[in-house]
C-alpha positions in Angstrom: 154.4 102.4 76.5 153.2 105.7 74.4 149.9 105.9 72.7 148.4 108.1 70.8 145.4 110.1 71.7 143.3 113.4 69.7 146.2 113.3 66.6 149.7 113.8 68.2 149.7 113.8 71.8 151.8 111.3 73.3 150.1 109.7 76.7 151.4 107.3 79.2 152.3 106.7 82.8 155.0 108.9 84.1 158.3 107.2 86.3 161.5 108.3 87.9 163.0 109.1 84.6 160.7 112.1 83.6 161.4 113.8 87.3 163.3 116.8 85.5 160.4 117.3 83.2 157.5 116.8 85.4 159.6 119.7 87.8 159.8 122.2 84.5 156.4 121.9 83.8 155.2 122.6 87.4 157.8 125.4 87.4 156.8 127.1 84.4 152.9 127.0 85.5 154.2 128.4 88.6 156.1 131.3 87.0 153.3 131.9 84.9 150.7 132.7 87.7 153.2 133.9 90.4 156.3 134.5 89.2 159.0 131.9 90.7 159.7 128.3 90.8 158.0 126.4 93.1 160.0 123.0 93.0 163.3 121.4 92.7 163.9 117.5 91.8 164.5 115.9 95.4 160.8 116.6 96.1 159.5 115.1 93.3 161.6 112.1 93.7 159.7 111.5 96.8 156.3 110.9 94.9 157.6 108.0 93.0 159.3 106.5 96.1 155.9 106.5 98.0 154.3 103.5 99.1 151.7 101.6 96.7 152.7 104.8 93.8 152.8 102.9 90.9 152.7 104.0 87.2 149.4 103.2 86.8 148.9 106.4 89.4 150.2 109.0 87.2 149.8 110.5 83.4 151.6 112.7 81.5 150.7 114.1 78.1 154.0 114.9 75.4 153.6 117.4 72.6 155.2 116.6 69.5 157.8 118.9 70.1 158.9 116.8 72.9 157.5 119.7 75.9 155.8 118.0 78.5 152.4 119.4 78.3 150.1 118.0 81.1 150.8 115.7 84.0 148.0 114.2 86.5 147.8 111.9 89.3 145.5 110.4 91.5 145.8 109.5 95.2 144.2 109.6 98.6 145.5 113.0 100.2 146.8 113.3 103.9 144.8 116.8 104.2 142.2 116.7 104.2 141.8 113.5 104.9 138.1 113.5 104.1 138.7 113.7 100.2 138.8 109.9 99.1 141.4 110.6 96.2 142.9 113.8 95.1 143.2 115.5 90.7 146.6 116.5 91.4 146.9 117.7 87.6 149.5 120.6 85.9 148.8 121.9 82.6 151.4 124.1 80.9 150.2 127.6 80.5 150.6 127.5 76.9 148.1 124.5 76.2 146.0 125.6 79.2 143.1 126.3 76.8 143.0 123.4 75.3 139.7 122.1 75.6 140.2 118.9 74.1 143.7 118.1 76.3 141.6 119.1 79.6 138.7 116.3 78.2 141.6 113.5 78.0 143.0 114.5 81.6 139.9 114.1 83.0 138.8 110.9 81.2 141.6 109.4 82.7 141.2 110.8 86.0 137.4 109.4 86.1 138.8 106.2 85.1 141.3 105.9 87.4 139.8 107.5 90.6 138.0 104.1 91.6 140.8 101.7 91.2 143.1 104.4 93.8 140.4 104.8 95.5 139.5 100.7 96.6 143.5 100.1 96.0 144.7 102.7 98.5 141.8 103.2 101.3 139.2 100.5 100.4 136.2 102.6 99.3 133.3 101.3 98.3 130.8 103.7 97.8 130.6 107.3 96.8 133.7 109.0 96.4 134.5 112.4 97.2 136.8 113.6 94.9 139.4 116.9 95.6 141.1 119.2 93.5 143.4 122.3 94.6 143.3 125.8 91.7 146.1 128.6 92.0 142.8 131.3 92.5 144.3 133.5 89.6 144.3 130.1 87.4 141.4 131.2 85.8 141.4 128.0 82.9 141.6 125.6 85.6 139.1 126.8 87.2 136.9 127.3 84.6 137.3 123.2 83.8 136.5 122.1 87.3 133.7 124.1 88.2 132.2 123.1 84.4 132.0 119.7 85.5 130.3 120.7 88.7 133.2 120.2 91.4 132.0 123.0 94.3 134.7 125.6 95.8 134.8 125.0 99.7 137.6 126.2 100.7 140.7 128.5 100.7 144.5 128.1 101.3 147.1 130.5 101.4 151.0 130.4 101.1 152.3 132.9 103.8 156.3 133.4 103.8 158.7 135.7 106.0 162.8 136.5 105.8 163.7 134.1 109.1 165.9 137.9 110.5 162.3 139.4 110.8 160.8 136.4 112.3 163.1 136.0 114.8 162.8 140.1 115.9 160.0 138.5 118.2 160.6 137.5 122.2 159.0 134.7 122.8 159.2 133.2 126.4 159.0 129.1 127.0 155.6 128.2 128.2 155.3 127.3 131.7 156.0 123.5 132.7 156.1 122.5 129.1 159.7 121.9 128.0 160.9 121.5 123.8 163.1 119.0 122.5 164.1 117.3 119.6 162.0 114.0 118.0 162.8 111.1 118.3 161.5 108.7 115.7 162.6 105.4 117.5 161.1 106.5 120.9 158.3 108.9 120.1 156.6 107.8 116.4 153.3 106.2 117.9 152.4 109.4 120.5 153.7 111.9 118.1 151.3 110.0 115.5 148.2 110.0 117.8 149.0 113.2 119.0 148.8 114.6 115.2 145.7 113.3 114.7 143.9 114.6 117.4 145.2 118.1 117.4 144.1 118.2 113.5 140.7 116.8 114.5 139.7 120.5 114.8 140.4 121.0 111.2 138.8 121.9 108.0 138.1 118.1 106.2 139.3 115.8 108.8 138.4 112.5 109.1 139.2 109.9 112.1 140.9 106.9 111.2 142.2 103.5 113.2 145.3 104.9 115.5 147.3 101.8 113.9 146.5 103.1 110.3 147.5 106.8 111.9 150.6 105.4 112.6 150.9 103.6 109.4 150.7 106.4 107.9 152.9 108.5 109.7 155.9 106.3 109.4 154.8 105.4 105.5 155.5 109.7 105.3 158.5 109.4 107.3 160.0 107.4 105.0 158.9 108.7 101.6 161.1 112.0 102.4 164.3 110.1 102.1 166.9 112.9 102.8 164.9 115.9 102.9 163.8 114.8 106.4 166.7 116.3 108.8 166.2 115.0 112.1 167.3 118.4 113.8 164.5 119.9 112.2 161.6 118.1 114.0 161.0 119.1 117.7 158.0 118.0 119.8 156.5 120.5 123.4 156.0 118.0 125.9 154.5 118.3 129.3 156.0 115.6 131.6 156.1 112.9 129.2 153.1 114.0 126.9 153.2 115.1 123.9 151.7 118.1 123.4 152.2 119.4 120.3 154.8 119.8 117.4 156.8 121.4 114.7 158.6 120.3 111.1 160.1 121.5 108.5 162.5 121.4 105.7 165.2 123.4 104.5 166.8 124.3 101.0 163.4 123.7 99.6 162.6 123.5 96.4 166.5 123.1 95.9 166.4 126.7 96.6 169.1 127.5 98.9 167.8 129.0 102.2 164.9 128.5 101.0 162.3 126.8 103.9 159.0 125.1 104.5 157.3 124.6 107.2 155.4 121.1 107.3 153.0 121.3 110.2 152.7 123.2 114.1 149.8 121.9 115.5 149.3 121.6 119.6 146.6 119.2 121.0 143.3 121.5 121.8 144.0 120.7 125.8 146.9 122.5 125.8 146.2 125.7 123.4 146.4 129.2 124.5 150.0 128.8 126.2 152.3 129.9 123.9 152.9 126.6 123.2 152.7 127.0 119.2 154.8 130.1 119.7 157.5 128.5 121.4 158.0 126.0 118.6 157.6 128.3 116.0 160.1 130.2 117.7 162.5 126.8 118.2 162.4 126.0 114.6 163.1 129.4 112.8 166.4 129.2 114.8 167.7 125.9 113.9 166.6 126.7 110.3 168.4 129.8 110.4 170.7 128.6 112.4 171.4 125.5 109.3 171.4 128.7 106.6 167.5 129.1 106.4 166.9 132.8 104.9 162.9 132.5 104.5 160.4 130.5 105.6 156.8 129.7 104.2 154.1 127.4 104.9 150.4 126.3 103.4 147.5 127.6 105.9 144.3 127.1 105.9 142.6 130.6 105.1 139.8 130.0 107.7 141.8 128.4 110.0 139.7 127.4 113.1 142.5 127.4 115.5 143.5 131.2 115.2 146.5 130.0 112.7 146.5 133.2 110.4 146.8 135.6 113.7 149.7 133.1 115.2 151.7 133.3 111.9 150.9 137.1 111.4 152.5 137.9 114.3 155.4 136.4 113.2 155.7 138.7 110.4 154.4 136.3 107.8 153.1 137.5 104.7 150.6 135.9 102.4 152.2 135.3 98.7 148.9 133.3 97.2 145.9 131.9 97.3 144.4 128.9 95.9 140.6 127.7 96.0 140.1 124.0 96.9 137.2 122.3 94.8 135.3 119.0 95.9 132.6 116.8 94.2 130.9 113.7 95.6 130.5 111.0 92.6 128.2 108.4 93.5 129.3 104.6 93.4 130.3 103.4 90.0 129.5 106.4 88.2 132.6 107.8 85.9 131.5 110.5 85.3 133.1 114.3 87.3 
C-alpha cells in the first residue's frame, strides 16, 4: 500500500508489476552518466524471482507526476561476499539533488539492513554494509561518503566487438580439455571449484561448501531463461575441474549485445592459458549464437592479472565505479 512521506512522494515496496518502471529509471540514470541503456526487463524479472526477495526487500519512491523517482533494495551480495547486505539504490538524475529524497532512502535502508541481514545470512553483530557509485555520479557520492561509508575499491566495465576478439590465436592448454557444463553432473565441483578460485579475490569470504552450493544452484535458478546452457563451459584436467566460463547473450534485451558472468581458474592451475582458452571458447559460441560485443565487470586491481588477460583480448574500459563500505556496529541504525 502507498504512503505518504515529505508532502507528495508516494513510497512503498516495489513487485513484478513495476519491472518496466524500475528498468526506465535505471536506464535513464545510465544515459545520464554514460550515455546508453544498461538494462532490459528479463534481467530485472530475475530479482523478484530470487529466493527469500520479498517486498519488504525493496522501495521505490513515485513523484506526483507518476515518474518513478528512486528505487532501493537491500540484500546480501554474491561479490563480495564479505559485505553483509548491499544499498543497491537508483535515483533519477533529475531528483538526484534532493537532499531530503536521499534522507528517506537511507532511513529506510538503515531500517531495513538488520532484518536482511539476520533474515538472509544470520548476522548478529556488526554489519558491514556496501554500496557501488558510477565514479562520475558525483551526487551519489557526495551522500555516501557524507554519512561516512569509506571508498575501497574500484570496478570497471571493459567491452570489445566479438570480430576483434576473436583476431587472437589462442592454442588449447596442454592436458586440459574444454567442454560444456553440465548442471546435473557437475553443480557441486563446479560450486567448490568457484569458490576457491575466487578465494584470491578482493572481499571474499569462505563459507560452508553446502551453503556454496546452495547458493550456486539458488543463482542457477533465479536466471530463468537467460541462462543458455551452451553458454557455460568448464577446463577440466582428467576429471577436475579446473576452471570456468559464463555468459549471457542479448543482454540487456540488446540484440548482440553480451555479458560475460565470471572466468575464474583455480590458483593450481594458473599460468597455462587456461583462462585464455575459455575466453577464447566462449566468444565463439556467443558469436557464433549472434553475439556482436562482449563486456564484463572487473575488478580494477584485480590480483590475478585479470585486466592484462582481458586487454589482450582487445577489451576496452567504458566506466568506472567506486565501491564504498561502512561497518555499523550491532543495533545501531544509524549509516
Amino acid at each position: 500500500m502507498s504512503r505518504s512521506i515529505r508532502g507528495n512522494w508516494r513510497v512503498r515496496g516495489a513487485s513484478s508489476d513495476d519491472i518496466g518502471a524500475i528498468v526506465a529509471l535505471i536506464n535513464a540514470h545510465a544515459r545520464h552518466h554514460y550515455g546508453e541503456d544498461r538494462m532490459g526487463e528479463d534481467e530485472a524479472r530475475t530479482w523478484f524471482s530470487t529466493p527469500g526477495v520479498q517486498q519488504d526487500d525493496t522501495r521505490l519512491w513515485w513523484r506526483p507526476d507518476g515518474v518513478l523517482a528512486a528505487y532501493a533494495q537491500v540484500y546480501w551480495p554474491e561479490f563480495p561476499s564479505a559485505w553483509d547486505v548491499l544499498h543497491d539504490v537508483t535515483v533519477h538524475p533529475d531528483d538526484a539533488s534532493d537532499d531530503k529524497l536521499w534522507g528517506d532512502i537511507f532511513a529506510w535502508c538503515e531500517q531495513y539492513q538488520w532484518k536482511a541481514a539476520k533474515r538472509l545470512i544470520g548476522t548478529a553483530g556488526s554489519l558491514c554494509c556496501g554500496a557501488r557509485v558510477l565514479e562520475n555520479d558525483a551526487d551519489k557520492r557526495r551522500q555516501y561518503e557524507s554519512r561516512r561509508f569509506r571508498h575501497v575499491r574500484d570496478e570497471t566495465l571493459m567491452r570489445v566487438e566479438l570480430a576483434e576478439a576473436l583476431r587472437r590465436d589462442v592454442g588449447e592448454p596442454d592436458g586440459v580439455r574444454i567442454r560444456e557444463l553440465d548442471l546435473a553432473r557437475d553443480l557441486q565441483s563446479y560450486a567448490l571449484a568457484y569458490g576457491e578460485a575466487f578465494r584470491d579475490h578482493w572481499g571474499h569470504a569462505d563459507v560452508a561448501p553446502d551453503e556454496r552450493v546452495r547458493r550456486k544452484t539458488a543463482e542457477f535458478e533465479t536466471w530463468g531463461d537467460m541462462y543458455v546452457p551452451g553458454l557455460w563451459f568448464v577446463a577440466l584436467e582428467g576429471d577436475t575441474i579446473v576452471g570456468s566460463v559464463g555468459g549471457f547473450l542479448n543482454y540487456g534485451n540488446v540484440n548482440g549485445r553480451c555479458y560475460m558472468y565470471h572466468v575464474f581458474v583455480r590458483r593450481e592451475w594458473r599460468n597455462r592459458k587456461i583462462a585464455t582458452a575459455l575466453l577464447r571458447t566462449e566468444f565463439q559460441e556467443l558469436q557464433r549464437r549472434g553475439g556482436h560485443t562482449v563486456e564484463l565487470h572487473v575488478d580494477s586491481a584485480n590480483m590475478t592479472h585479470g585486466l592484462e588477460l582481458y586487454r589482450d583480448f582487445g577489451m576496452r574500459s567504458i566506466w568506472h565505479q567506486r565501491l564504498y563500505e561502512k561497518m555499523v556496529p550491532a543495533g545501531s541504525t544509524q549509516s
